[in-house]
Backbone bond lengths (Angstrom), bond angles and torsions (degrees), N, CA, C in turn:
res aa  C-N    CA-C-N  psi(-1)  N-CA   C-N-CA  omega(-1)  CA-C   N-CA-C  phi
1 X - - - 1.444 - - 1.532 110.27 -
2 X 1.157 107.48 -26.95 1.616 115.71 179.79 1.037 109.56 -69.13
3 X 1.116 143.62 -60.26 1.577 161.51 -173.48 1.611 102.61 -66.78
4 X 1.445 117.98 -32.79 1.767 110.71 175.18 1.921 86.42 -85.53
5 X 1.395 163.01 -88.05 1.150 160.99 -151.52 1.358 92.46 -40.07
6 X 1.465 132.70 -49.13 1.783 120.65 -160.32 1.977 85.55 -72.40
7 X 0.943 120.79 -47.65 1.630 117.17 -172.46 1.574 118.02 -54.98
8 X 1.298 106.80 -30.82 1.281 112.26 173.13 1.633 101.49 -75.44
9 X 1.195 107.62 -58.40 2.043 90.03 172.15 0.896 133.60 -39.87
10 X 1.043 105.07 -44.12 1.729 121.27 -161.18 1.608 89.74 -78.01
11 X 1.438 135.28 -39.21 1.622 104.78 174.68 1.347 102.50 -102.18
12 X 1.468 128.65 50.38 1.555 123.93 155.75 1.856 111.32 85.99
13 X 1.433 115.69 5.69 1.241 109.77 -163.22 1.997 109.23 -113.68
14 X 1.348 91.64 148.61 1.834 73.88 172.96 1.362 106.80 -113.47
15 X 1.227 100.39 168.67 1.435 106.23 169.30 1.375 138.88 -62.49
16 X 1.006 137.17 -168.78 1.208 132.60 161.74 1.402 119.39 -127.69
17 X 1.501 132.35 148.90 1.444 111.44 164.65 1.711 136.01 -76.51
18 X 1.634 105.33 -3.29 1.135 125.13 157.32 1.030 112.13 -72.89
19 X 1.250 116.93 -42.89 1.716 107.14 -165.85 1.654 100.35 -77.72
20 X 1.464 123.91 -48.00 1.149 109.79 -164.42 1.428 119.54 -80.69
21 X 1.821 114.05 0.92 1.515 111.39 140.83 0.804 131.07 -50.42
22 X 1.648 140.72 -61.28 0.976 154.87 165.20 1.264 127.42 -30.76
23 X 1.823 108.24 -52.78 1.253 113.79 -178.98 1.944 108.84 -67.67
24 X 1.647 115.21 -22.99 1.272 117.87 -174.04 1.550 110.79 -98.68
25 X 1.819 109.16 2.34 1.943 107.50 174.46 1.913 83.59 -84.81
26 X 1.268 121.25 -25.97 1.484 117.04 -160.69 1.403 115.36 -67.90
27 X 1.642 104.00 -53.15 1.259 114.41 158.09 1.080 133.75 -57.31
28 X 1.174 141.90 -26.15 1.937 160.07 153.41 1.294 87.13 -34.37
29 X 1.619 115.37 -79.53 1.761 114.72 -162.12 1.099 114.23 -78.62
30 X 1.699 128.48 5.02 1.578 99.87 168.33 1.708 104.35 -89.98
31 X 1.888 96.50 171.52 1.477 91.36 -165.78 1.486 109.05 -69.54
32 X 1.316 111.18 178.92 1.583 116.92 175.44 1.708 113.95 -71.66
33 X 1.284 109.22 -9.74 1.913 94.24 -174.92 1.807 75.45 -129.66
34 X 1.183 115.28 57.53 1.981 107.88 155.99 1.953 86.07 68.59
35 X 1.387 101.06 -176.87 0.933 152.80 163.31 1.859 117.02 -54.36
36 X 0.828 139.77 -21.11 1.331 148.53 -163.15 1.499 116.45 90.44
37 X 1.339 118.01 166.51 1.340 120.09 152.81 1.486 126.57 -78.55
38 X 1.263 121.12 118.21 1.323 111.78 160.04 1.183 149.25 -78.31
39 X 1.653 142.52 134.59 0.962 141.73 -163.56 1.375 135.28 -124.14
40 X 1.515 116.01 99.04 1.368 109.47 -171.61 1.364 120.64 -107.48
41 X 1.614 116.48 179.70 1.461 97.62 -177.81 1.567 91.23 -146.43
42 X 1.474 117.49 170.70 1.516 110.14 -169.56 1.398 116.85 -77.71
43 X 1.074 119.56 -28.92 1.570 151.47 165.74 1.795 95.44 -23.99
44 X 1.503 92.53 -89.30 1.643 113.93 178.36 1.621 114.77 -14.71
45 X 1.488 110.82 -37.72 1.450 120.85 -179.99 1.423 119.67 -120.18
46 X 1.396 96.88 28.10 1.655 112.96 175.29 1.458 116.18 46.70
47 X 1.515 111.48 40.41 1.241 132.03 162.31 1.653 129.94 -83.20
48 X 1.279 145.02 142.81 0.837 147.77 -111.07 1.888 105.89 -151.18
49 X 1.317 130.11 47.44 1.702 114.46 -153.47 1.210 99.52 -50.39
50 X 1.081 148.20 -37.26 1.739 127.54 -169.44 1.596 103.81 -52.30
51 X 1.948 93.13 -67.92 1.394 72.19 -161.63 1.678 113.57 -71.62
52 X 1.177 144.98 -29.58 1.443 134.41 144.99 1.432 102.32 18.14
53 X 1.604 102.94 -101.73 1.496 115.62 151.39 1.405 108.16 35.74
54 X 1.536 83.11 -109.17 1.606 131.54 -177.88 1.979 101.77 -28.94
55 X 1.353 88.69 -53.15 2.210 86.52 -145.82 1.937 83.14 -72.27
56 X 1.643 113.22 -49.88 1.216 92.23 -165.95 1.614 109.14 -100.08
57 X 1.271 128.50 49.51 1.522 122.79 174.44 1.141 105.04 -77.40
58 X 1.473 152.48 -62.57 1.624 139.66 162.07 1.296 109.69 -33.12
59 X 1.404 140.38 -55.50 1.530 127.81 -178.47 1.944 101.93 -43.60
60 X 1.063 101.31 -73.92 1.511 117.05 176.33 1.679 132.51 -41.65
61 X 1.626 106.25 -18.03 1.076 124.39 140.20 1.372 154.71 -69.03
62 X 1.796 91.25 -47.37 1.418 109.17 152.89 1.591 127.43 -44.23
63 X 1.881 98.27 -58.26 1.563 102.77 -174.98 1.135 104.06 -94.60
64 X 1.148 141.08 38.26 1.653 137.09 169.84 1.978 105.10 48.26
65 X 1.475 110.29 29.60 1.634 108.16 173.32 1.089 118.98 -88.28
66 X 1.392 115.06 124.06 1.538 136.11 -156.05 2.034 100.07 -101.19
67 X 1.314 94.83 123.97 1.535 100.97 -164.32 1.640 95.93 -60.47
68 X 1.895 118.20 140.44 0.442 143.36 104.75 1.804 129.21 23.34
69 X 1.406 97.67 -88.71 1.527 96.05 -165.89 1.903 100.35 -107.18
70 X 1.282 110.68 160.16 1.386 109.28 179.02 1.322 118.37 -118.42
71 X 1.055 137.98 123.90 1.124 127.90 149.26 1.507 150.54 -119.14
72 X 1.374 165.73 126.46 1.306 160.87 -72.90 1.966 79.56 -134.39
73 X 1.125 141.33 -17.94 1.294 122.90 -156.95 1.567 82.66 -116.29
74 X 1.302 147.41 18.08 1.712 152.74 -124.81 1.765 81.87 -172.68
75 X 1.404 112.53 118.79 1.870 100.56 145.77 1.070 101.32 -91.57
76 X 1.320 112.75 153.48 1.783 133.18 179.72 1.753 82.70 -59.19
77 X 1.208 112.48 -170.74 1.538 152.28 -168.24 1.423 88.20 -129.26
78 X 1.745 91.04 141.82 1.382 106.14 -179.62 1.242 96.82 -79.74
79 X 1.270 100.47 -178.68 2.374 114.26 -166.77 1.631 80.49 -106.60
């Protein structure tokens, strides 16, 4: 709640006491460790890691971006 009130300062706005009920009935009911982790896989969206790979390996070269996902049939990229 602290960190949403400093955000509202910081762009000029105040709060409300409605709102910051609301924002603290929201927080009450979520669980104590968040929401879960989520888990996706490339599959799910008829994605493809090779070719992934493949289309953006120069992007990923260029900006030194270190893949994401791993896999055992994939060697990592050197550091």
């Amino acid at each position: 709640m602290d960190a949403v009130a400093a955000l509202y300062r910081h762009c000029g706005l105040s709060m409300s006491d409605a709102a910051r009920k609301r924002m603290q009935a929201w927080i009450d009911r979520a669980p104590p460790n968040g929401n879960g982790r989520s888990r996706y896989s490339l599959t799910e969206f008829g994605l493809d890691e090779e070719n992934l790979r493949e289309q953006f390996s120069r992007y990923m070269d260029v900006f030194d971006v270190a893949s994401e996902w791993a896999s055992p049939a994939v060697a990592p990229r050197p550091a």
